[in-house]
LOLO-280279 format. One record per residue (C-alpha): residue in one letter; y, x, z. Coordinates in steps of 0.1 Angstrom, whole numbers, padded with zeros to 4 digits, always signed. Each point is the difference from the previous one (the first is absolute). Last residue first. Example, Ala and Ser with C-alpha at 12.3 -4.5 7.8 and 13.67 -1.06 7.14 Angstrom:
<sites>
S-0011+0137+0071 A-0034-0014+0007 
</sites>
This chain:
<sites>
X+0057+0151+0029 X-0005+0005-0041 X+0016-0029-0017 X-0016-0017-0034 X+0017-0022-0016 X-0021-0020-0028 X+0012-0037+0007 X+0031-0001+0018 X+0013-0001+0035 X+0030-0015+0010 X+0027+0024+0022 X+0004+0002+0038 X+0011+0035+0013 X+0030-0002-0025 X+0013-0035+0011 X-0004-0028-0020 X+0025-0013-0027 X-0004+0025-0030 X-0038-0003+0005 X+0000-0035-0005 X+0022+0008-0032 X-0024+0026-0014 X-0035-0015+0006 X+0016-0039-0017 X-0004-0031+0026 X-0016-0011+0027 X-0012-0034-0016 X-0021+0019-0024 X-0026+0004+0031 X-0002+0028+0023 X-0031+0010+0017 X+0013+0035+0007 X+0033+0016+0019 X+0002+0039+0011 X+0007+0008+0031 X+0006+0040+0013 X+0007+0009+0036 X-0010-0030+0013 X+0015-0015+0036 X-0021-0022+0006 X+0028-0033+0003 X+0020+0020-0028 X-0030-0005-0023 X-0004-0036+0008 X+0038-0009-0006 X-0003+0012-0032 X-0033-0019-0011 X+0017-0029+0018 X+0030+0007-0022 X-0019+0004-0031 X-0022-0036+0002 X-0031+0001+0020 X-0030-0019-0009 X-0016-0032+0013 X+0021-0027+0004 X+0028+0014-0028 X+0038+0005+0006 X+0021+0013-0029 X+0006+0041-0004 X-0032+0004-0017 X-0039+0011+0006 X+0008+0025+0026 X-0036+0018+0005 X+0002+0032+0020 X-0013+0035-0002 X+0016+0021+0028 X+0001+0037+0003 X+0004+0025+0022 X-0008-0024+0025 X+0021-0004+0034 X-0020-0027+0018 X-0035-0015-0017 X-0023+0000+0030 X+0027-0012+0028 X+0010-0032-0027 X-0036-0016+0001 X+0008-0018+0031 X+0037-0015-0011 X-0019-0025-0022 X+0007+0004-0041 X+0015-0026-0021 X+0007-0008-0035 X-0026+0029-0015 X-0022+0003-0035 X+0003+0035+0002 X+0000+0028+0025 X-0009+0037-0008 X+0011+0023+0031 X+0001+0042-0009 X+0000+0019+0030 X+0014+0034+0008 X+0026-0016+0022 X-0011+0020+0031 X-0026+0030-0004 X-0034-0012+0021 X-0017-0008-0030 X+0019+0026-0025 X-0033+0018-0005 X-0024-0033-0003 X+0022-0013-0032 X+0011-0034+0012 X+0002-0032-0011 X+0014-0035+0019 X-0014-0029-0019 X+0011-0035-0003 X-0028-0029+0006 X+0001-0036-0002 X+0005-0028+0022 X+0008-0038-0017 X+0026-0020+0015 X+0030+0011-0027 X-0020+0034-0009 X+0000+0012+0037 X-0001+0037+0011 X-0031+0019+0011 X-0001+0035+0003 X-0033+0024-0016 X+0006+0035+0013 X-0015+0026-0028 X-0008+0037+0010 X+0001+0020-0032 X-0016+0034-0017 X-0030-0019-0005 X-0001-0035+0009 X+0008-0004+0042 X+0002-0034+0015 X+0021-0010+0029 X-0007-0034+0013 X+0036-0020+0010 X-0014-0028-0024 X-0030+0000-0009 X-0026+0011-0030 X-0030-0017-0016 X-0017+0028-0029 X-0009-0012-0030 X-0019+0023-0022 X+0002-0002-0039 X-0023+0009-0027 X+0013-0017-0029 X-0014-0022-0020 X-0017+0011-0027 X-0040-0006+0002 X+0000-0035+0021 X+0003+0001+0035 X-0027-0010+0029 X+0014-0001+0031 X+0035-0015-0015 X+0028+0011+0010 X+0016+0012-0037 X-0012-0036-0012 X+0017-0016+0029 X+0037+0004-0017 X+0021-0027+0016 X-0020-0009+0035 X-0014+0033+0006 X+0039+0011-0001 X+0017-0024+0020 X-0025+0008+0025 X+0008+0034+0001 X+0035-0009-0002 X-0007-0023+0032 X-0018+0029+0019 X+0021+0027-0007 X-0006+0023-0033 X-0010+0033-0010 X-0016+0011-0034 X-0023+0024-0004 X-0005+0007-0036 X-0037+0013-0004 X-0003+0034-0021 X+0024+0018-0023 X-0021-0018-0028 X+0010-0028+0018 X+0042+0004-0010 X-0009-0019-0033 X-0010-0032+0021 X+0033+0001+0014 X+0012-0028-0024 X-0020-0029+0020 X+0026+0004+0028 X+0026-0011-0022 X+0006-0028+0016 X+0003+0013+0035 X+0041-0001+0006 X+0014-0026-0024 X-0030-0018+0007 X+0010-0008+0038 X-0028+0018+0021 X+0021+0018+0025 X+0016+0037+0006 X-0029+0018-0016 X-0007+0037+0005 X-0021+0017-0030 X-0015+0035+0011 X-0011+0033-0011 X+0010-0011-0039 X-0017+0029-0026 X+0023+0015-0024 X+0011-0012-0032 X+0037+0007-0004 X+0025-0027-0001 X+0016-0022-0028 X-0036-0019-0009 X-0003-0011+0036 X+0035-0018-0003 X-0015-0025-0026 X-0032-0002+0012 X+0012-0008+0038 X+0021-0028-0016 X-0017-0027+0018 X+0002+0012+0034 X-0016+0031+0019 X+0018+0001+0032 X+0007+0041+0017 X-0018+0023-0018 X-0008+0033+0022 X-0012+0030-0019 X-0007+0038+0024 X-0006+0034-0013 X+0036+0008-0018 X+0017-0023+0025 X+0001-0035-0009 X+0017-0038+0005 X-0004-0023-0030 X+0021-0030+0000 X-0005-0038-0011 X+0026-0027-0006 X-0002-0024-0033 X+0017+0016-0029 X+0033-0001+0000 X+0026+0010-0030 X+0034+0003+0006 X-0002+0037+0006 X-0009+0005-0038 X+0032-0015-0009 X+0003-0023-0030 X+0008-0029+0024 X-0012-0032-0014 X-0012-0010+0035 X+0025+0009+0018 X+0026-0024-0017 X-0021-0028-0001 X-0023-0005-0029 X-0029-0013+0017 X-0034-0010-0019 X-0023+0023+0021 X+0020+0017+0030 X+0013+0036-0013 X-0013+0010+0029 X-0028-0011+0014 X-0012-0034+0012 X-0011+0009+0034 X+0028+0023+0005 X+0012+0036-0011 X+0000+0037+0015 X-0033+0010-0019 X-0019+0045-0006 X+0025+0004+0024 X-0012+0033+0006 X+0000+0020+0036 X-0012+0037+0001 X-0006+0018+0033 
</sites>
């Protein structure tokens, strides 16, 4: 199994338009966040996890292949706007895309063109397909189990993945979380002990909706992960090398581009 951060940043990106704060006008390419989105794959299986508005922009720095499946953690914009800019990846056949019932909802709502009964020539080909929490799915070579955590007081989905050999193997999981504050002690029995964790820490100061870096922290250590890596951060964090410098070694910040093979 294959993860990319093909986007570790924020809602507004980093660098943030018209800042010049210190992280922002960092010359390092680690310093530079698109908006989050990952692709999880095996040579015969494609998952994309969020489609947001820089989908282009990271599609362009990865192979062309054919996407299995796209999981969607909610319907904000920074997540499903650039759901438009799969139309290229329909001449691979329909894009199946998976969603819960308010994201789904979310979605006819914002782009209705691609729902429509009766489409125009050009838009893309896409199947939406209503999905629940605690419901396992399988998409190829993976079993996905959608969790619910809470996005300030709305519910969204995190995903527990899979590959269908290491199923019954302990900490063989990969868990994919963003957009979190809070999370209810029910959903914690289905994402224990993960190989790895995928988590949003948006900065070390205290937001209403999002985690800061010690939550994030304190989060990992609460299910025990093997491996966490940090996403949805905003300039507010700080710099890639010095965050990194101050977090332990089996927690580190993400960055646009790595890839990690589980």
């Amino acid at each position: 199994m294959k993860l990319t951060f093909l986007g570790t940043g924020t809602s507004c990106g980093v660098p943030t338009i018209g800042c010049t704060c210190y992280t922002c006008s960092s010359t390092d390419p680690h310093d530079k966040r698109l908006r989050c989105s990952a692709l999880v794959e095996t040579e015969r299986t494609r998952l994309l996890i969020d489609c947001g508005p820089d989908f282009r922009q990271q599609a362009l720095q990865q192979p062309f292949r054919r996407i299995d499946g796209v999981l969607i953690t909610h319907a904000h914009y920074d997540h499903v706007g650039g759901v438009d800019d799969l139309r290229p990846y329909c001449q691979f056949g329909e894009i199946n895309i998976y969603a819960d019932p308010l994201a789904r909802q979310g979605m006819l709502s914002m782009l209705p063109y691609c729902f429509a009964e009766h489409r125009y020539p050009g838009v893309p080909a896409i199947q939406l397909h209503e999905i629940h929490k605690h419901e396992l799915f399988t998409i190829g070579d993976f079993d996905i189990l959608p969790i619910e955590v809470m996005h300030h007081d709305l519910p969204i989905l995190g995903y527990r993945i899979t590959l269908h050999a290491d199923a019954s193997r302990r900490g063989a999981s990969l868990v994919y979380i963003t957009d979190m504050k809070t999370i209810r002690d029910e959903e914690l029995s289905y994402i224990q002990q993960p190989g790895v964790l995928v988590v949003n820490a948006l900065r070390p100061q205290p937001h209403h909706s999002h985690q800061t870096v010690d939550e994030a922290v304190s989060f990992a250590r609460r299910i025990a992960a093997r491996q966490t890596w940090l996403i949805h951060s905003s300039h507010d964090i700080g710099r890639h090398a010095e965050v990194n410098a101050q977090l332990p070694p089996d927690i580190q910040l993400a960055y646009d581009g790595q890839q990690l093979i589980l």
